[in-house]
Steps between C-alpha positions, in 0.01 A plus 500: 500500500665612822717727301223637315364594848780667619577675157144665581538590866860608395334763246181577740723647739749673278200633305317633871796728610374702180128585635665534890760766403251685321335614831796530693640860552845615369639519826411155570759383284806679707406458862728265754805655290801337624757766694669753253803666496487831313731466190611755217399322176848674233459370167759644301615236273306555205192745371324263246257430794477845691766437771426727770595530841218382724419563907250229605508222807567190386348168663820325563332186349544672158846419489415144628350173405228460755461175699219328234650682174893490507683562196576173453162302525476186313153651449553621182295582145791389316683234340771413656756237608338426799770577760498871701734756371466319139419687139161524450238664193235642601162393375391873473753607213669413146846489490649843426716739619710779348672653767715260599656325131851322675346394794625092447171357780174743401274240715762565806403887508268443771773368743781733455596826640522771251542851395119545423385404804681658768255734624729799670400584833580743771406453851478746843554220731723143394201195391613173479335214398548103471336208391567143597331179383579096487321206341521161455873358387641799660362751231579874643454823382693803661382866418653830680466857396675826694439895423681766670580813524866645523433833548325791337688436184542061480305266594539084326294189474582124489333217397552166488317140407608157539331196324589125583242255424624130465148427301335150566659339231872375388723793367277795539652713693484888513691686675511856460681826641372886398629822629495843419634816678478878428589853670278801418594866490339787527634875520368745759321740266273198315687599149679143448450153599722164473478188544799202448515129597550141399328167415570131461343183416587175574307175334617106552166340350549089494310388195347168535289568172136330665427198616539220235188270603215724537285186645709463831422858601091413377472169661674548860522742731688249758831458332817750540562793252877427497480157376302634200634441151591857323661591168764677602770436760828696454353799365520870636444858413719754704418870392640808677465846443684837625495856457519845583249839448504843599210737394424890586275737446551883462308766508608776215320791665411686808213362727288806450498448151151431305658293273746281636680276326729170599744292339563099653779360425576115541733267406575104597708195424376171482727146442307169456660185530249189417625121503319203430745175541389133446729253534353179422286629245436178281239365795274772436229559208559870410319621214760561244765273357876567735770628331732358753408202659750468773396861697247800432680802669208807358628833645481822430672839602311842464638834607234786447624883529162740518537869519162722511438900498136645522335821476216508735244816672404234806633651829641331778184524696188361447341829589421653186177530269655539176267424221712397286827292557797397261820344427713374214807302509852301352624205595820320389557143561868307392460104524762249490441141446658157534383178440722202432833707265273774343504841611268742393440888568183685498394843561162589526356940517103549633343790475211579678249734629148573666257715682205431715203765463252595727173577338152655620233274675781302676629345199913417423665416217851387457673376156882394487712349250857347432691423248839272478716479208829329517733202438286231620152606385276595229352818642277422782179720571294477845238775497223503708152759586333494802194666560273471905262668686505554881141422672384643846231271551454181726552225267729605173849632644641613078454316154777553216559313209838464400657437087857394402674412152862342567749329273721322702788279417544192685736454794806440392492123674288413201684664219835366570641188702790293457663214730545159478150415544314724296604794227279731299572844351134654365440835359099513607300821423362690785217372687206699378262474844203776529256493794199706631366476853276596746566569817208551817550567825258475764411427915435138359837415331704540156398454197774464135311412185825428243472430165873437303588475103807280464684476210862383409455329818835331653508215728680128554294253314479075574851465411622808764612646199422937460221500205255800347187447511434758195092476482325743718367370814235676748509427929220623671556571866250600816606516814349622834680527879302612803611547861257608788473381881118514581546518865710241643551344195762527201462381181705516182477389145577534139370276188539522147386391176646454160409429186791397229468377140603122529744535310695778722891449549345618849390296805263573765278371669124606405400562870707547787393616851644570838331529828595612877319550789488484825430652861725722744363524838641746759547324842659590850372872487640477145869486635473193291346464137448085350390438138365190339446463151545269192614559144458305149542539149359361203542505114358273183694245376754622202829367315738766698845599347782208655851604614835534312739458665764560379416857343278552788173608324165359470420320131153314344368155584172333377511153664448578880190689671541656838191678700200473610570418852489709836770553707449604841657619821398618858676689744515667850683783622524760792590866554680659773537838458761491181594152499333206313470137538335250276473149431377398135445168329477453115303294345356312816239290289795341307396117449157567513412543168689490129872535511482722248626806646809616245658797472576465128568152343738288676517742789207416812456754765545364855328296674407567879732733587550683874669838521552763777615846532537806708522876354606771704534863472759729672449947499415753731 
């Protein structure tokens, strides 16, 4: 009953930020910015998405988790392992992607540094900025970020993020290093730009694979979460990841021209190296028969050469009003890869192109397409039309609605595997996924209406083995995210909803909601700013996707229900001038009700929990 309760008063006040923000003004939702440095936005690394060069200030906290919000919140609308810096799916989309086939850990992408999103930058004056938190067992997360300029011609960036979380129970522990580095060139007369760096990724994830008694975590909350039994206890999953791009951008006539025209240039190497190692495997129940009992040793080595040439009319500044915008494009990608004794060689060519077009009444419509044909696929198609209107009025801020028709193979992960453990070698058609949406923005929050056609559907069934789920299959997505601050207060939040046949090879949960909110009050003359505020989410009970561990991907299971419980936290914080201090605590009503709280089956989230941190900024 008490749930019930709070399941109401959860959605009462989610539902209220709706009918606030619709009499708030626009410009309540930006004032008390946090100081700004002003920043040169380059984007020269592709042109599917309009890369332009862009002058704007940017709140420093852009660029940083802020105090209630870091990157790494356990708060999360996801399943995941349950430890920070872990793999996680998100509860607001299928499993798909098509621009990334080799990478070995898709559910990893969130973590790791990569060539997609380093956002180039260019700065008048050197910014800095770090982030610094603890937790309970000596959990720690380490964030720092530098811009600067050389001189009229260089300037570089760095960036760097650290991960060690012990977790609360035996043999989970992540620990995780990220980096990334570039220099950016520009010549005096606007005509070229470059830019050239480095990344790498290092992953030691201890796999305990859950907790083997469920009921010790339900019935106590007094005993200690390193005496608890697991099902794993020698295994480990080390990934790490290197490489190297450069990318330019030329202009192919004069300034003064009315038609200008660019080409962008780009080209990177990537090398994957992904080990899972067991060495006692024969005390733990993995889904699939061994092929040798005495070790598993899964690995797998990827090295990914991508070149890519467009054809583009988008200047370098954001300063133009051309009604109608354009590129088209080639890329070339060689693959080699090596798992167990096999080698195998792939190349892959994409053609591309696009335009965005600027109609009458405030309208825009864009359309782009690709096409890959090569060693490793069948022909894979993404197309997609998008169609929106602009709105001056109070409420509506643009509505589009947005189609796409894709064949997409599946990642290469779950085409072909071989090790000790596990070995498959499929030839799966594309993917055939279609979607139309509806997109609204407004002074009162976000709004996606999704509907998607699946069919020739891959994923990892009961037995973690890849299977095709060849009917057609419909998932029906809404989702809404608002953020306002009616006077003193701040308040954020995002649900969604969706509706999936029953039986869907995909898993989410039907509901899912997240709320924040809180207070900041200025004090001492406002030399000094505190905050209060609490956070929670929510979602329906559903059989989420378990953990394999040794391939590292999610797979089916239909004998364990996780959900319908809240999970709380409350924190305080302070700012002085640019630095920031909070204190948080997760799930402080931990033993007060159902121990229930999992993150997916096998997996609980904490229980009370105490971290602290301190952000700081650093430019002139």
């Amino acid at each position: 009953m008490l749930q019930k309760i709070l399941c109401v008063l959860f959605l009462s006040i989610y539902l209220s930020t709706c009918f606030f923000t619709s009499a708030q003004s626009d410009t309540a939702q930006h004032k008390n910015l946090p100081d700004s440095a002003s920043f040169q936005h380059v984007l020269i690394s592709e042109c599917t998405h309009l890369e332009t060069e862009i002058h704007f200030p940017v709140p420093m906290d852009y660029y940083l988790p802020f105090f209630f919000n870091n990157f790494f919140s356990i708060h999360q609308l996801s399943v995941f392992n349950g430890n920070a810096g872990s793999p996680a799916k998100l509860f607001s989309q299928i499993n798909h992607t098509s621009d990334d086939f080799f990478n070995p850990l898709p559910f990893h992408r969130r973590l790791i540094s990569d060539i997609d999103k380093i956002v180039p930058l260019i700065t008048d004056n050197p910014a800095s900025l770090a982030y610094y938190s603890s937790g309970k067992n000596k959990e720690q997360h380490f964030h720092f970020f530098h811009t600067q300029r050389i001189d009229s011609s260089f300037s570089f960036s760095l960036n760097y993020n650290l991960i060690n979380a012990p977790g609360l129970y035996t043999n989970q522990r992540t620990n995780q290093s990220h980096f990334y580095g570039y220099i950016l060139y520009r010549t005096k007369n606007n005509r070229y730009n470059a830019m050239a760096g480095v990344f790498l990724n290092k992953i030691l994830q201890k796999e305990n694979g859950g907790i083997s008694v469920p009921e010790q975590f339900e019935d106590s909350t007094v005993y200690d979460r390193q005496f608890t039994l697991v099902d794993f206890i020698t295994a480990e999953r080390k990934y790490k990841d290197a490489g190297y791009f450069i990318s330019g951008k030329l202009a192919l006539n004069r300034e003064e021209s009315n038609s200008r025209l660019f080409i962008t240039h780009s080209s990177s190497l990537k090398t994957y190296k992904n080990v899972f190692a067991d060495s006692d495997p024969l005390n733990s129940p993995y889904p699939q028969v061994l092929f040798d009992s005495v070790a598993t040793y899964d690995s797998t080595y990827i090295s990914l050469l991508t070149n890519r040439i467009f054809l583009t009319n988008v200047p370098f500044s954001e300063n133009f009003h051309k009604k109608i915008v354009f590129w088209a494009g080639y890329q070339l990608q060689n693959a080699i890869v090596k798992q167990k004794n096999l080698n195998n060689s792939f190349t892959s060519s994409q053609v591309s192109a696009g335009f965005e077009y600027k109609l009458p009444a405030e309208f825009k419509f864009s359309s782009s397409l690709k096409y890959s044909f090569g060693t490793f696929n069948h022909g894979n198609v993404l197309a997609s039309a998008h169609i929106s209107k602009a709105f001056r009025g109070k409420f509506f801020k643009s509505a589009g609605v947005e189609v796409e028709l894709n064949a997409i193979d599946p990642q290469y992960v779950y085409r072909s595997y071989i090790s000790n453990h596990y070995a498959w070698d499929n030839d799966f058609s594309t993917q055939k996924i279609s979607g139309l949406s509806l997109l609204v923005k407004s002074i009162a929050g976000d709004f996606k209406a999704e509907i998607l056609s699946l069919s020739d559907y891959v994923y990892l069934d009961e037995n973690a083995l890849p299977h095709v789920f060849t009917d057609n299959t419909t998932v029906f997505h809404v989702g809404w995210t608002s953020t306002f601050t009616p006077g003193l207060f701040f308040i954020e939040s995002e649900m969604g909803l969706n509706i999936l046949p029953e039986d869907s090879p995909v898993r989410l949960p039907e509901f899912y909601a997240q709320l924040k909110a809180g207070i900041g009050f200025p004090m001492f003359k406002k030399a000094l700013e505190a905050f209060i505020g609490f956070e929670s989410i929510y979602f329906t009970g559903f059989y989420a996707d378990s953990w394999s561990l040794a391939t590292g991907l999610f797979y089916l299971q239909n004998t364990t229900e996780v959900g319908n419980y809240f999970y709380p936290g409350v924190f305080v914080g302070i700012k002085i001038k640019r630095a920031r201090i909070f204190i948080m605590m997760d799930n402080p009503t931990a033993g007060l009700f159902e121990m229930n709280y999992y993150s997916m089956p096998d997996y609980p989230r904490y229980d009370r929990f105490l971290r602290w941190g301190l952000s700081w900024s650093f430019f002139n």
